[in-house]
C-alpha positions in Angstrom: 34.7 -5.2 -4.0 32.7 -5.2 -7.0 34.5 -7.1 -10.2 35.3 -6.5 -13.9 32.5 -5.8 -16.0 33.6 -9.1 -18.3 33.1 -11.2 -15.6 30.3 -9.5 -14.1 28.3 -10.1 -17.8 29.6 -14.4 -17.4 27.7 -14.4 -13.8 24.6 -12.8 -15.9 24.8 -15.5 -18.3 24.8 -18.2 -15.5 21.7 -16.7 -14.2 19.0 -19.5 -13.6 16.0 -17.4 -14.8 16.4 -16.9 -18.3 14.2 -13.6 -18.4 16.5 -11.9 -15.7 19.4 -12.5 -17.8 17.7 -10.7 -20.7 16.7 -7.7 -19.1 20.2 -7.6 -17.5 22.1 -7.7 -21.1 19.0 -5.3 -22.3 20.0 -3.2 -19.5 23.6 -3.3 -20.3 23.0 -2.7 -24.2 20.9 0.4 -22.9 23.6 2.1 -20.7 26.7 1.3 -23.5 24.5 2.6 -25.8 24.0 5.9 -23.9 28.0 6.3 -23.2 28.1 5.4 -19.8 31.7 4.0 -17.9 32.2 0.7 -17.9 32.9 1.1 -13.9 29.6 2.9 -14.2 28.0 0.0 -16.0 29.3 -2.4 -13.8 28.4 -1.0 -10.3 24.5 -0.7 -11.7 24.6 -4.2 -13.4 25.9 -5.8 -9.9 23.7 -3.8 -7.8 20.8 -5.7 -9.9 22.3 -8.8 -10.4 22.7 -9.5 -6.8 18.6 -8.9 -6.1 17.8 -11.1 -9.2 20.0 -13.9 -7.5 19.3 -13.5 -4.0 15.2 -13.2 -5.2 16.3 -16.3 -7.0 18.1 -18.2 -4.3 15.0 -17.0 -1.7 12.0 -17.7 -3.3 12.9 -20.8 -5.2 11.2 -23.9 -4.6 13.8 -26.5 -3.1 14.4 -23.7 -0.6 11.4 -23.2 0.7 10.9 -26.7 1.0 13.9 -27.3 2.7 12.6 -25.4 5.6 9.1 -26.2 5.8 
């Protein structure tokens, strides 16, 4: 299940890449902007956030360390 859009936008702003956060909350400033649901809103926002973190988690350094 998917969570409120607040809390949603605090997981975006823990983010460790700095330029994923941006174009999330550019994203998100885009699709208020154009009068789209907050469920709406959220489900896109999540759909992205979880390939920016799991890209993030992946292919970050001290992982693939960890297993080499």
């Amino acid at each position: 299940m998917v969570a409120k859009l607040s809390t949603t936008i605090n997981k975006i702003q823990a983010l460790l890449n700095s330029s994923n956060s941006k174009i999330l909350n550019g994203f998100l400033t885009y699709m208020k902007n154009n009068g789209l649901s907050e469920r709406h809103q959220n489900k896109k926002i999540w759909i992205i956030y979880m390939f920016f973190y799991q890209y993030t988690e992946c292919c970050s350094t001290n992982f693939i360390w960890n297993y080499i």
